[in-house]
N, C-alpha and C positions, 0 to 999 in steps of 0.2 A: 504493500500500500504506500509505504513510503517514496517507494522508486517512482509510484506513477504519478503523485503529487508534485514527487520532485521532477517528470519529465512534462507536467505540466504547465511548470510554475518558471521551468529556465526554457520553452522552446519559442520564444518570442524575441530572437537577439538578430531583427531585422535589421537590415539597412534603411536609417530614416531620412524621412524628408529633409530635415532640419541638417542631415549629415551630408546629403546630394547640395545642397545648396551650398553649403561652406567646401564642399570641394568647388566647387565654380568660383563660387569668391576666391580662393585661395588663387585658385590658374590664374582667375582676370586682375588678379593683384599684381602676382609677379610677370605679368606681361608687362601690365602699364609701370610700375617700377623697373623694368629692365628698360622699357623706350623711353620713358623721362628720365631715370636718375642715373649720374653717370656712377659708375662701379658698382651698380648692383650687379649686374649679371657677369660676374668676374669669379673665376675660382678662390679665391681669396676672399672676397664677400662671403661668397658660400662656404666656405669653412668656418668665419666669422661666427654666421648664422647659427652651424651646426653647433659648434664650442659654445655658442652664449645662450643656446638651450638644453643642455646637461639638465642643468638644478632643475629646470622648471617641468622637465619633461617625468626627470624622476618624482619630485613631488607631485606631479597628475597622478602618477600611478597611484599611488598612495590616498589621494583624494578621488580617483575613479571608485577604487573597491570599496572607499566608504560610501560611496553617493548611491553607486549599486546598490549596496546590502540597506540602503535607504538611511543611510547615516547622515552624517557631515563633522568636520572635524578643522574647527578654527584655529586650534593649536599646531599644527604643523608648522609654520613660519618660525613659532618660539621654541618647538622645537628642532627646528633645523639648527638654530644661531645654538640654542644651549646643549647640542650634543657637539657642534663645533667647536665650542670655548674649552668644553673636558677635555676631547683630544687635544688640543691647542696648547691649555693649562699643562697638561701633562708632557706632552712630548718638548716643549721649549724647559719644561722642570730638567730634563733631565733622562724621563722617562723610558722605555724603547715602546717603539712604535705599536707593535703586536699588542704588547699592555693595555695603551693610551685606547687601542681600536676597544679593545673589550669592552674596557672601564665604559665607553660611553656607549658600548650595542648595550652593553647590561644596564646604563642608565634609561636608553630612548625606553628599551623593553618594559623597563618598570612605569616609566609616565603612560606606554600603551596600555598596557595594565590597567592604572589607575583610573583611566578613560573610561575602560572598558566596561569597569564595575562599578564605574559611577551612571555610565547608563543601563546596563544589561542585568544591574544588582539592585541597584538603588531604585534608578526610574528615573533619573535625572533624564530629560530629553537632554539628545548629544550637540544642541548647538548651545544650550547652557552651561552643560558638562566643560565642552572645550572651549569655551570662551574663557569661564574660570582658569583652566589650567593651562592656557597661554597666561594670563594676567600673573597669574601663580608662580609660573617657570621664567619670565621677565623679570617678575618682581627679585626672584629669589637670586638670581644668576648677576642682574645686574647692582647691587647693592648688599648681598653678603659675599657676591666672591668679586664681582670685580668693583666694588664702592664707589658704585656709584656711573662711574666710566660707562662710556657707549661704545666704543672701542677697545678691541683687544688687538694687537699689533703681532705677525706673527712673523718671524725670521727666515726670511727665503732661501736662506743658505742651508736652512735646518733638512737633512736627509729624506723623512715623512713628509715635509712641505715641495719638495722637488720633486719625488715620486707623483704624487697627486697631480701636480701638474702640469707634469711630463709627458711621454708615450712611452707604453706599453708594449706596443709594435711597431716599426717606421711606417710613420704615415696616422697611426691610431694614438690616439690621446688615451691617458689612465681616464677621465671626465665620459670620453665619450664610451670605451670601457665598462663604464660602470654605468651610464643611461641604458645601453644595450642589455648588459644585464640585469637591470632593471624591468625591460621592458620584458625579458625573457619568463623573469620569475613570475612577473605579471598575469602575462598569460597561462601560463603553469599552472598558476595557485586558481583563477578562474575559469580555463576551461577543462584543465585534465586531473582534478582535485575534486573529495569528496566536501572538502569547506566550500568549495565554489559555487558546486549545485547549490548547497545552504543558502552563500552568499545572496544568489539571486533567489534560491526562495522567498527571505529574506524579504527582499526591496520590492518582489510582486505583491506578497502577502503575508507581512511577519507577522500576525495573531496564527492565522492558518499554520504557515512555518511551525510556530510554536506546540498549536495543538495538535501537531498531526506528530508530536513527537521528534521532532529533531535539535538538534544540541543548538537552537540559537544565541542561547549564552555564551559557549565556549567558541561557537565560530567569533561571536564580535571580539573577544578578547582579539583572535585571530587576523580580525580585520587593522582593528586600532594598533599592534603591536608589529602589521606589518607597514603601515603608514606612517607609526615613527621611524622603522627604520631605512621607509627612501629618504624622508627628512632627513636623519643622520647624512644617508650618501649624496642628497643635495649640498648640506652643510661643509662635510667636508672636500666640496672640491671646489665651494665657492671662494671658502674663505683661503684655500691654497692659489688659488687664481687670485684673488686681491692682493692677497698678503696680508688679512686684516679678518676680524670676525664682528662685525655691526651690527649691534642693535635695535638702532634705526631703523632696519628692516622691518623689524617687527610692529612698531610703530606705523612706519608710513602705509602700511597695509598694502599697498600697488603689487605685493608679488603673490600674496593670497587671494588680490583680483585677479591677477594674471591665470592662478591656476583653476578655481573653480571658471574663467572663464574658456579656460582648456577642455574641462569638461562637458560644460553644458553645449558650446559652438561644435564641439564634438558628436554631439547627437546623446550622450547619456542623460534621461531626465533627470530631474532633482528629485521626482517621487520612487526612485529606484527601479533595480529590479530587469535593466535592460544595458546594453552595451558592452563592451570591450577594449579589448586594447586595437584595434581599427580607428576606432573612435578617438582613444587619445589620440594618436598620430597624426591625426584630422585638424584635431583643434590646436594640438601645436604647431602644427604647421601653419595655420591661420597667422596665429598668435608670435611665431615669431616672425614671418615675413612681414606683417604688422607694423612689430616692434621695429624691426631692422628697417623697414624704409622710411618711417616719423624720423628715426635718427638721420638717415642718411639726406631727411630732408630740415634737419635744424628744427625740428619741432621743439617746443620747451615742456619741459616736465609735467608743466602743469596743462598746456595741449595735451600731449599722451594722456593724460589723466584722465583729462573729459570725454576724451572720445574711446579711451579704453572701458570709461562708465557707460557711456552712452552705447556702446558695442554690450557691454554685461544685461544690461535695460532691457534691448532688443530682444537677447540671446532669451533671456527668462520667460519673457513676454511670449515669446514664438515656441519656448518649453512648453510652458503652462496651454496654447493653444492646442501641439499638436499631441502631446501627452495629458488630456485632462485628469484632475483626479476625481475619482467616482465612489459612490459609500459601497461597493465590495472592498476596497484594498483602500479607502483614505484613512488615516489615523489622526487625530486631533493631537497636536505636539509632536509629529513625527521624528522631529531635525530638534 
């Protein structure tokens, strides 16, 4: 009974309208930035592109599988920066590398954790859940260990920090390395996994999920604990490419719109329960050709801003139409 609940509840991972459309955006983007903007359509550009979507691409993943399983998880940002600062703190102490890596998967893992069971135990809906515990992990990170500072400055000379930055193979970056594997585990964990079925039981119907007997408890730990640690691997290859681990990210919020809007331009609704990793690769792609031609066209921060808003706006609006929610599968406080 289970199996056919579950081949019911995951056999809807269509190609959607909302995803056909942002592949056409996507082409007629990079058409008209390749004839107007000079060195967009340059190998070099395009490596630019690919390198400065590492982080973002791997924290979509991590924010795909919770939107699926009908989640959401606003702590990713804060945790990207404070599993970066442990490694960071550590390996510039002294530490060896191998260590510093632990200290902080066994860190991210316990904030998943804590996520987890504050929604899946307690009842906390997960967009109150994780609001608190970015607020939580900001507060704690920047005023008991680095006092106060918004910056942590990291030494480029340092072995761990060269590595991360480096390539892996000539030609391949450790960054892009680790998006890849990312994106592999991704798909692993959701399409050829028994968490996965859950996953999108999950996000079709997580009361049904629930009583039809399936561990929806232990898969969310699942979920949240594999979220913090793409954050982790976002974390540490940004702040190896700065040279620096900032704060202010967490703050300025632009990179946690960047990513939910990976997903949703992607074609994954917000009400769960549908998409993949097709989908990321959809809406990152969007979103960095996006990114990459405002710059290349001198837009100001606060341009990018509004019309990365106005693009989130759109994107939810045309969720909400072509995904309705309906009283089989809506839940009051779902997120």
């Amino acid at each position: 009974m289970t199996e056919t609940v579950l081949g019911k509840m995951t056999g809807r991972r269509e190609v959607g309208m909302l995803e056909r459309v942002v592949l056409v955006v996507t082409f007629a983007l990079a058409v008209l930035f390749a004839l107007f903007i000079d060195g967009f359509a340059t190998s070099g550009n395009l490596l630019v592109i690919l390198s400065n979507s590492t982080s973002l691409v791997m924290l979509s993943c991590g924010m795909a599988v919770v939107i699926i399983s009908r989640g959401l998880d606003l702590s990713l940002i804060a945790q990207m920066v404070a599993g970066a600062t442990i490694f960071s703190i550590l390996v510039t102490g002294g530490s060896p590398a191998s260590l510093a890596l632990l200290v902080a998967v066994a860190a991210m893992v316990l904030v998943g954790i804590v996520n987890a069971f504050l929604i899946a135990y307690v009842g906390i809906p997960a967009m109150l859940a994780t609001l608190a515990s970015a607020m939580f992990i900001t507060g704690l990170f920047r005023f008991a260990i680095l006092r106060g500072e918004f910056i942590l400055l990291l030494p480029k000379s340092n072995p761990a920090v060269l590595f991360l930055s480096g390539n892996i193979l000539p030609g391949v970056t450790v960054p892009v390395a680790l998006m890849i594997a990312t994106l592999v585990a991704t798909g692993v964990l959701l399409s050829y996994s028994t968490a996965g079925r859950i996953i999108y039981a999950m996000g079709d119907n997580y009361q049904a999920a629930r009583l039809t007997g399936l561990p929806v408890r232990t898969t969310t730990v699942v979920v949240y604990v594999f979220a913090a640690v793409t954050a982790l691997l976002a974390g540490l290859v940004t702040s190896a490419a700065s040279g620096a681990v900032d704060f202010r990210t967490v703050s300025n919020g632009t990179l946690l719109f960047d990513v939910i809007l990976v997903v949703v331009l992607g074609g994954i609704p917000l009400r769960g329960g549908r998409g993949g990793l097709r989908n990321i690769l959809v809406g990152a792609a969007l979103i960095a050709i996006l990114r990459n031609g405002m710059t290349l066209m001198n837009f100001t921060t606060q341009m990018q801003d509004a019309l990365r808003g106005l693009v989130l706006i759109l994107a939810i609006v045309i969720d909400n139409y072509l995904n309705p929610r309906d009283t089989e599968t809506d839940t009051v406080g779902d997120l």
